[in-house]
C-alpha positions as CSV (number, residue, x, y, z in Angstrom):
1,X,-15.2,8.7,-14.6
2,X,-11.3,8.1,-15.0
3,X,-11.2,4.5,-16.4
4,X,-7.3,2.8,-15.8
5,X,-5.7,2.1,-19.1
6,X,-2.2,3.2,-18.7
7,X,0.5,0.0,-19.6
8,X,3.6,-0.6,-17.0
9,X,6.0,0.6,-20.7
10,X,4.3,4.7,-19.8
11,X,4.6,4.9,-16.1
12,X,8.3,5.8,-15.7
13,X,8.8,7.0,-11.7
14,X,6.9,10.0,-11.4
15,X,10.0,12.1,-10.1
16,X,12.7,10.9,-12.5
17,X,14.6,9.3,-9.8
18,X,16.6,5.4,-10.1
19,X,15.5,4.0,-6.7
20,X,16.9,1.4,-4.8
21,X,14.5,-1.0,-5.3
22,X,13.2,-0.9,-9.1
23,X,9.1,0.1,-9.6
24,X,7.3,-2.8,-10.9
25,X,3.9,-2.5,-12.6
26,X,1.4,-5.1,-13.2
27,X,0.6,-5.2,-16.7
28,X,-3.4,-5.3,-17.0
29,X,-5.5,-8.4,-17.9
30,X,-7.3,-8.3,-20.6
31,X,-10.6,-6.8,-19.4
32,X,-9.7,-4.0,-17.5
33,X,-11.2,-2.3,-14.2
34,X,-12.1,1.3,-13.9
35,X,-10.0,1.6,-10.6
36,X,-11.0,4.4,-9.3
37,X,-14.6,3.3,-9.2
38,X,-13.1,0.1,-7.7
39,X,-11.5,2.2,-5.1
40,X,-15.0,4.4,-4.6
41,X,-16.6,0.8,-3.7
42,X,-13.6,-0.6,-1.5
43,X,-13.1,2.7,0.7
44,X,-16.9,2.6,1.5
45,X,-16.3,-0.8,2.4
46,X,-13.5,-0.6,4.9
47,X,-14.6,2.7,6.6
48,X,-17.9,0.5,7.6
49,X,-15.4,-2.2,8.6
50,X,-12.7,0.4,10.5
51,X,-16.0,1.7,12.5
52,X,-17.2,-1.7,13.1
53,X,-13.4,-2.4,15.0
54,X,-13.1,0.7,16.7
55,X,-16.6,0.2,18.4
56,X,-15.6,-2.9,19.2
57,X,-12.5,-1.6,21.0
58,X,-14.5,-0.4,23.8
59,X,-16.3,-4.0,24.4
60,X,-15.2,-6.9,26.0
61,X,-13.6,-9.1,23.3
62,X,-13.8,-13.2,22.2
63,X,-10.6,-14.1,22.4
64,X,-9.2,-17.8,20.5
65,X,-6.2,-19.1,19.6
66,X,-5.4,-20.8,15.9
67,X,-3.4,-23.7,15.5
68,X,0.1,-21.5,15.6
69,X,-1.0,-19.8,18.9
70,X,-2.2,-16.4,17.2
71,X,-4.7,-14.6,18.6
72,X,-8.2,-14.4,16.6
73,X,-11.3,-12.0,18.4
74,X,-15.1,-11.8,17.2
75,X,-13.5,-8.4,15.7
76,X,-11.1,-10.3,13.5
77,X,-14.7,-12.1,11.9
78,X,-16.7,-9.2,12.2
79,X,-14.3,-6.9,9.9
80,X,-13.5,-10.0,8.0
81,X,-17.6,-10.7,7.0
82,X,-18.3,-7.1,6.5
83,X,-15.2,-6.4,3.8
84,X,-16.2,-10.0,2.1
85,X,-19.7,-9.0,1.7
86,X,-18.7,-5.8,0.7
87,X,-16.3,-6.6,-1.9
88,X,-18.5,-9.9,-3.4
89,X,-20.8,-7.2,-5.3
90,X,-17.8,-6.7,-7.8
91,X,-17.4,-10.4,-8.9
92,X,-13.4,-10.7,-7.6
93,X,-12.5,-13.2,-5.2
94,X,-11.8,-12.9,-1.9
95,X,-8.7,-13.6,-0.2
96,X,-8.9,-13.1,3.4
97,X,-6.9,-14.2,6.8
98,X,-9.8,-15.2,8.1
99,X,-11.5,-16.7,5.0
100,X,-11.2,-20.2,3.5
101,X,-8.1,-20.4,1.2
102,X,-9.0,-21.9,-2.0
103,X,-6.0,-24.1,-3.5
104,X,-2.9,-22.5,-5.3
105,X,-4.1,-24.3,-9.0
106,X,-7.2,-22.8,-8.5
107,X,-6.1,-19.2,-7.7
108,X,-3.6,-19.7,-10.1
109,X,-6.7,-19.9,-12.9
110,X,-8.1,-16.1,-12.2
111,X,-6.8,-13.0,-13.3
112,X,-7.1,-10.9,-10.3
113,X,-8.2,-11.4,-6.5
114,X,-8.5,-8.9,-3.3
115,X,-6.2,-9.8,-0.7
116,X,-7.6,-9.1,3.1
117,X,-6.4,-8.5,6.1
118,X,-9.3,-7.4,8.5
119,X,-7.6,-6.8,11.2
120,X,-3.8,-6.2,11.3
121,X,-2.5,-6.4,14.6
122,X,-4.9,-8.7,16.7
123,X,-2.5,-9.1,19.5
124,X,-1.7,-5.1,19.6
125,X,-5.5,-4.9,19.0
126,X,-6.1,-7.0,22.1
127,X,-3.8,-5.8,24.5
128,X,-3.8,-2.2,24.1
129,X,-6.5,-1.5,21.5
130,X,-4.5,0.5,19.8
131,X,-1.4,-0.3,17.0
132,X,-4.1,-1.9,15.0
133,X,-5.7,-1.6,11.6
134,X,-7.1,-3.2,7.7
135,X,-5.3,-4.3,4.8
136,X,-7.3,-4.5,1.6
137,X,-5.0,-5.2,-1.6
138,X,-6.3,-5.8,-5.3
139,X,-3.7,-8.0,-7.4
140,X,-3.4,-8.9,-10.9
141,X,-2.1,-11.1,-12.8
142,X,-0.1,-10.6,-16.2
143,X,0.4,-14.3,-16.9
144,X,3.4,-14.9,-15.2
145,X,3.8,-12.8,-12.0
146,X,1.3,-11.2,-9.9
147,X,0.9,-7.3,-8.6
148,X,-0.5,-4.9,-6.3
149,X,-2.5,-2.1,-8.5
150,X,-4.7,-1.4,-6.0
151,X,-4.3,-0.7,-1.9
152,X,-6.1,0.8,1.1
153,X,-4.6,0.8,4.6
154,X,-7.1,2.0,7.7
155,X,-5.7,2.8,11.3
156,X,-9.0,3.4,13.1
157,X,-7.2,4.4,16.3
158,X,-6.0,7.1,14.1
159,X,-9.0,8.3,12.3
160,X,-6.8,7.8,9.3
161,X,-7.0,6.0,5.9
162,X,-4.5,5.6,3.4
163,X,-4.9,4.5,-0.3
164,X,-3.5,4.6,-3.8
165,X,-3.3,2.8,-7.4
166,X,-1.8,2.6,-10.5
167,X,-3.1,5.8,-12.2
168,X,-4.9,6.9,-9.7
169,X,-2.4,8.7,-7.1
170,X,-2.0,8.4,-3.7
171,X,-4.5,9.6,-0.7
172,X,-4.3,10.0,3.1
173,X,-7.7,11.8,4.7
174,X,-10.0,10.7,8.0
175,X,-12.2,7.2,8.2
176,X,-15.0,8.9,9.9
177,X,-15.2,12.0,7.3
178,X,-15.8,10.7,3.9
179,X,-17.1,14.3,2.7
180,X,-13.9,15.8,3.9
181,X,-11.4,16.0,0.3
182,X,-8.3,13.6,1.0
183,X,-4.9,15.2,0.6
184,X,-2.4,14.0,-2.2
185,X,0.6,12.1,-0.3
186,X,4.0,12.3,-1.8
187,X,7.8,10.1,-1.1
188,X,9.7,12.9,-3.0
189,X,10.6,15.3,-0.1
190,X,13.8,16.1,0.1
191,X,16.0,12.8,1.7
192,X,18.9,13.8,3.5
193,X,20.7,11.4,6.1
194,X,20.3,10.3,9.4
195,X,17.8,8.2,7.8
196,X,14.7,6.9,9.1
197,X,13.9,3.3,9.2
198,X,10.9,1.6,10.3
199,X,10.6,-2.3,11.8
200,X,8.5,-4.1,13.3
201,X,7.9,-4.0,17.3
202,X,9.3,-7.8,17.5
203,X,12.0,-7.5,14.4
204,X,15.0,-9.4,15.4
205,X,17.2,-8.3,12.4
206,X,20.3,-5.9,13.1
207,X,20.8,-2.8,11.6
208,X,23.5,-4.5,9.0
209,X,21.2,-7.6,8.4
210,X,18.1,-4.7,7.4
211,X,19.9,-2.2,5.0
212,X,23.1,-3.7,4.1
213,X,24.0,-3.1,0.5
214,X,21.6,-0.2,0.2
215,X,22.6,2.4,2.5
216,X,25.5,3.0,5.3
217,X,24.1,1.9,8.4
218,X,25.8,4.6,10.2
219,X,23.6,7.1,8.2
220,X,20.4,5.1,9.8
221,X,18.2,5.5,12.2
222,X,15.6,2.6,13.6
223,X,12.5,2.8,15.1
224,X,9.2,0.2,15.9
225,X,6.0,1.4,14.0
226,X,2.9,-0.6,14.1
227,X,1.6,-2.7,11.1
228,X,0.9,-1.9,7.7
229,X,1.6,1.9,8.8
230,X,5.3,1.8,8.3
231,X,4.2,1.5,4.7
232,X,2.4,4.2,4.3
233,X,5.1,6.4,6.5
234,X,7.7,5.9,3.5
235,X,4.8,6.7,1.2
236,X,4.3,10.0,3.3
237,X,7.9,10.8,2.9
238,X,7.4,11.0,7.1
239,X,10.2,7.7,7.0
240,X,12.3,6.9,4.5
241,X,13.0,2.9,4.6
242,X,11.0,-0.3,6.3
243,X,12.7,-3.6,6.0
244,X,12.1,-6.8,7.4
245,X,14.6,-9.7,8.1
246,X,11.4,-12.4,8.5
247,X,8.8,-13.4,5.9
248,X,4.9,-12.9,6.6
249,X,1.6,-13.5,4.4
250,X,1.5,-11.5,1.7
251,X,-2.1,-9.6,2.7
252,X,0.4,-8.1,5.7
253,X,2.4,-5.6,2.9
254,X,0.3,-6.0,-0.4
255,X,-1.3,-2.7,0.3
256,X,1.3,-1.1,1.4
257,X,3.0,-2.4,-1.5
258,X,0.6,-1.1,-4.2
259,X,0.3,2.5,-2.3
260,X,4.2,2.4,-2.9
261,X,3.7,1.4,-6.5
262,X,1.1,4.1,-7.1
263,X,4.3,6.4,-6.7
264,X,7.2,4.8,-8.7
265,X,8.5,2.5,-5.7
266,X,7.8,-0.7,-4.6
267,X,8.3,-3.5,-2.0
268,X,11.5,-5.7,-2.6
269,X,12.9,-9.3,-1.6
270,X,15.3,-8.1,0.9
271,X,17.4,-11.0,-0.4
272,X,17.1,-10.6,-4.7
273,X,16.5,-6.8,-4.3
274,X,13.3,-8.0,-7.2
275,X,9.8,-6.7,-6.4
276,X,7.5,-8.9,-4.6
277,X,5.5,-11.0,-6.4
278,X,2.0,-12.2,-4.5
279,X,-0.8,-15.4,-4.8
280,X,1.8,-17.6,-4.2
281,X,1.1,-21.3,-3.2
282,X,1.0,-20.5,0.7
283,X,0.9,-17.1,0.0
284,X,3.8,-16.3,2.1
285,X,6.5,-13.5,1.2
286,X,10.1,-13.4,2.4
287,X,12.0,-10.5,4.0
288,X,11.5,-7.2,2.3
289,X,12.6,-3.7,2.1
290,X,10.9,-0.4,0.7
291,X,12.9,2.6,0.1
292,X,12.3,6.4,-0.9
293,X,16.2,6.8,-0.9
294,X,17.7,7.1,-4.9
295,X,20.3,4.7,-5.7
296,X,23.5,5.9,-5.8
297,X,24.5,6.1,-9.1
């Protein structure tokens, strides 16, 4: 078993390449995981969860409404109860949308936590039943910051589940095939413009407000992509930038993030141009960007 020992000072960008948006690593805590056997546990975990929500995509659904007017279904709690249970067997807390939150000076106090989104998309979810899917995210801390290492993104609509870590690679294959060998995902295609940028469906930014600074505008190309898939899409080398002009909670990119991170990249302020940093004290991130395109040099 591959046990994750590899410090942020050996894991230059696996391609050589000075990106936009500068990799950042989470150094370890002192006891460290074997991540891949982490990831073994977590995928099990999800796919039960992804089947759970796409079953539940042909029933008639609970629908309420939280304080800010967001939808929240019995499929929101049933994913949400299956990946908590799941996840509780390896003695790391639970951060989930639709969990308690425990206070900032607590969290602040552990050296790692999951970070959960069970179901990504409840309104898309709702509406179409489709456009949906599950964030899971493991962070660390190094003392300071905090850091994706660890990310799985599932799009049961699509039969597809991506996932990646720090030393472990990068992975797309099907939810309902576990014996079916993934297939190794790569950002380092060739890049060439028009460039491909994804937003979100209700993204109010312009063109100049969302790559500024980074690229010419006239060399991009926007297009809407549902949830935490527009990640995974740069990650793919399928798209090569997401951006977002609007802040969210941070289990809404922290696996995307770390699936980037797994490959050199990362998620950045769209503001500072610095890589996110998570387990804030509402755990709330700003707008962001993510890049495959080099910087110029």
């Amino acid at each position: 078993m591959f046990t994750q020992t590899l410090r942020p000072s050996e894991m230059p960008p696996p391609d050589g390449r000075n990106y936009l948006c500068p990799m950042a690593i989470a150094p370890l805590p002192e006891t460290p995981l074997d991540l891949q056997e982490v990831m073994d546990h977590a995928l099990a975990v999800v796919r039960t969860a992804a089947a759970e929500l796409a079953r539940l995509a042909h029933t008639e659904l609970q629908v309420e409404y939280k304080g800010d007017g967001s939808p929240v279904t019995n499929a929101d709690h049933a994913s949400h109860d299956i990946i908590a249970a799941g996840l509780s067997g390896l003695g790391i807390p639970v951060v989930s949308e639709e969990g308690g939150r425990r206070p900032h000076a607590e969290r602040q106090q552990w050296s790692r936590m999951w970070l959960v989104d069970p179901l990504d998309g409840t309104s898309s979810f709702v509406r179409m039943r489709s456009g949906y899917g599950i964030n899971v995210a493991l962070i660390e801390s190094d003392g300071h910051d905090w850091h994706p290492v660890l990310g799985i993104v599932a799009l049961p609509d699509l039969d597809r589940i991506y996932y990646g870590g720090i030393g472990i690679g990068t992975w797309k294959t099907r939810i309902d095939d576990s014996a079916r060998p993934p297939r190794t995902i790569s950002s380092d295609e060739d890049i060439a413009p028009p460039y491909n940028l994804l937003i979100s469906w209700n993204e109010g930014g312009t063109l100049n407000d969302l790559v500024a600074g980074t690229v010419d505008p006239t060399q991009v190309r926007m297009r809407p992509e549902s949830g935490a898939a527009k990640f995974c899409l740069v990650a793919e080398g399928k798209a090569d930038i997401h951006a977002r002009s609007t802040g969210y909670y941070e289990w809404d990119c922290a696996a995307g993030d770390a699936i980037l991170r797994a490959q050199g990249l990362a998620v950045c302020d769209i503001v500072t141009g610095r890589p996110l940093t998570y387990n804030g004290p509402n755990l709330r991130v700003g707008g962001l960007i993510a890049s495959r395109i080099p910087a110029a040099d």
